[in-house]
N, C-alpha and C positions, 0 to 999 in steps of 0.2 A: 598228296591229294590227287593229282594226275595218275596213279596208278589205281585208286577207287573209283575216280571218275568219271574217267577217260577209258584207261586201260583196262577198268574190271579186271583188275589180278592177274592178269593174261589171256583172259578168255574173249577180249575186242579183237586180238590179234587169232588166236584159234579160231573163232568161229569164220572171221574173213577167211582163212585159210580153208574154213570148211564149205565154205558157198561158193567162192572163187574159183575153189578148184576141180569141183564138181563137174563132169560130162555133162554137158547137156545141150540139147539137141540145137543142130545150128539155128535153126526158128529162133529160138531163145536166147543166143547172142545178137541175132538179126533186130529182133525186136527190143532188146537192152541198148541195142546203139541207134538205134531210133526213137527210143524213147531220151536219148541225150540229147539229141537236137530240136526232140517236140518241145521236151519242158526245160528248155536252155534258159536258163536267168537273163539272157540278150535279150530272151522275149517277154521280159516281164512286161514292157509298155504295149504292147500289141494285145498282149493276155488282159490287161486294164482295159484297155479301147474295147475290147471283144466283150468283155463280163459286163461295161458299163454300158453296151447298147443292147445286151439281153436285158438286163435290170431295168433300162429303162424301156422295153414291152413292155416288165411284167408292170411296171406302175403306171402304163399307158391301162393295160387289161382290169385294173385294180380300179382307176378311176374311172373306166366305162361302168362300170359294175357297181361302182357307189362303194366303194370298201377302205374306206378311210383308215381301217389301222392298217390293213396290205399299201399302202401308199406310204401311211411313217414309216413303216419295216421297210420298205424297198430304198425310200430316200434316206436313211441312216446307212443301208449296206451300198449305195451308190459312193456317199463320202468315206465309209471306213475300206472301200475300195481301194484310194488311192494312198488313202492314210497310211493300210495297213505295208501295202506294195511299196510305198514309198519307206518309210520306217524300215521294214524286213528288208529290203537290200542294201540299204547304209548298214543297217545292222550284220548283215553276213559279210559284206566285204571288210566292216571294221574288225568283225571276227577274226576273220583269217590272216588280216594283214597283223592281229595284234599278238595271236598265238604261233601263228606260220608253222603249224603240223606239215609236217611229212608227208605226202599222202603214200597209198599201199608202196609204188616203187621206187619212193624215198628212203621209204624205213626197211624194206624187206630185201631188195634188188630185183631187178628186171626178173630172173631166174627163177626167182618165188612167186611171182605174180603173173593172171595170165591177163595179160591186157587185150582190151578190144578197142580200136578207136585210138585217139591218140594218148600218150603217158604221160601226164605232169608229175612234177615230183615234187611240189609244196602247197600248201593252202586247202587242205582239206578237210579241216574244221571250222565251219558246218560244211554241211552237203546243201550247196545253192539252190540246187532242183528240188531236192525233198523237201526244202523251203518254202520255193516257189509253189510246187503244188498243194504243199498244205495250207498256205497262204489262203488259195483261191477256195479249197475247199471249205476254209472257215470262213471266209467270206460271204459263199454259198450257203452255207450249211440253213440258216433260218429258210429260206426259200425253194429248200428241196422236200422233196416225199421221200417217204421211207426206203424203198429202194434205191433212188438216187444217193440217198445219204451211207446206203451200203457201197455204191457204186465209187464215192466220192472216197472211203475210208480204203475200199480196195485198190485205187488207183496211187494214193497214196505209198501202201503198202509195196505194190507193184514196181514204182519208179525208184521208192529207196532200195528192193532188194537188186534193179537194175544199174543200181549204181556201183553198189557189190561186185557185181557179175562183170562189167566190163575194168573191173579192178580200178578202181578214182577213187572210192571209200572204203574206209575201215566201216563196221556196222555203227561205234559211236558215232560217226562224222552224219549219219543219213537219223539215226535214232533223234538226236538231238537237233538235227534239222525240223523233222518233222513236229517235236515240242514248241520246237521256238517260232513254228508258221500256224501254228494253231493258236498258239499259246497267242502270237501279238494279234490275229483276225480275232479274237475270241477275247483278248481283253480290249481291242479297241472297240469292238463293237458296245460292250459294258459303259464303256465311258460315252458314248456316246448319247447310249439308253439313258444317262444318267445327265448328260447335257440336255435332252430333251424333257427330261423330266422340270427340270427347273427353266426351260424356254419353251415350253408346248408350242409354239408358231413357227419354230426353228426347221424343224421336220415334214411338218403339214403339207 
């Protein structure tokens, strides 16, 4: 089951091999290990605090304006904020403490890998950062515009292939990251939709 699901038949470990090992320009390790500290799972609570005083503009701006469904939507993603942040990091950390993967210079050796930053060598299913940011981004996603919402899938994109690059992920560990932070912002916001439906004054 772990070599379908995980390993893709060998090709999790080739393709790491093939991103990892890649030249490229030091700009792009620079900013691969900067992007480990912007979107470091330690900042999940800071990331909450920050998302939950934009949101609450935008439903300061929604009820100057008279816009009562922009006020449900803003107060359902103000509580599936914390829900979902909360949930998704019990959830990654029960992950990894429960599968305890290898990460790349566990499984391959230092000499296979090019590390940037520092090397741990277990716990790398899931990827906590491409977690985190898909997290925020489903979070987001109802109260962005079109472009935002490309901007949100490419940053996404961006932080999991930087996970890659400073060698801490295999591509499963960031792939499946980024399912399971959509996946819970996008089903908890559902359930919520679904709470409000059956208490209309819950939201309001």
């Amino acid at each position: 089951m772990k070599d379908f699901l995980y390993d893709f038949a060998g090709h999790n470990v080739s393709l790491f091999l093939a991103i990892n090992g890649h030249h490229y320009p030091s700009v792009v390790g620079l900013l691969a290990l900067l992007a480990a500290f912007i979107f470091s799972p330690l900042l999940t609570i800071p990331y909450g605090m920050l998302l939950t005083w934009w949101l609450r503009r935008r439903r300061e701006q929604a009820r100057a304006a008279i816009r009562p469904q922009d006020v449900r939507r803003v107060n359902i993603a103000l509580t599936n904020t914390w829900l979902t942040l909360l949930v998704g990091s019990l959830l990654v950390e029960g992950l990894k403490l429960y599968f305890h993967f290898p990460r790349p210079v566990g499984a391959l050796g230092a000499s296979a890998v090019h590390v940037i930053g520092h090397a741990s060598l277990v716990g790398s299913f899931p990827s906590g950062h491409t977690t985190l940011v898909a997290m925020l981004a489903g979070i987001a996603w109802p109260m962005l515009g079109r472009f935002a919402k490309a901007g949100a899938v490419l940053l996404v994109v961006a932080v999991a292939l930087s996970r890659i690059i400073v060698g801490a992920h295999f591509p499963a560990d960031v792939i499946y990251g980024a399912v399971l932070g959509g996946f819970l912002a996008i089903g908890a916001r559902a359930e919520l939709e679904n709470f409000h439906q059956r208490v209309p004054s819950w939201s309001a």
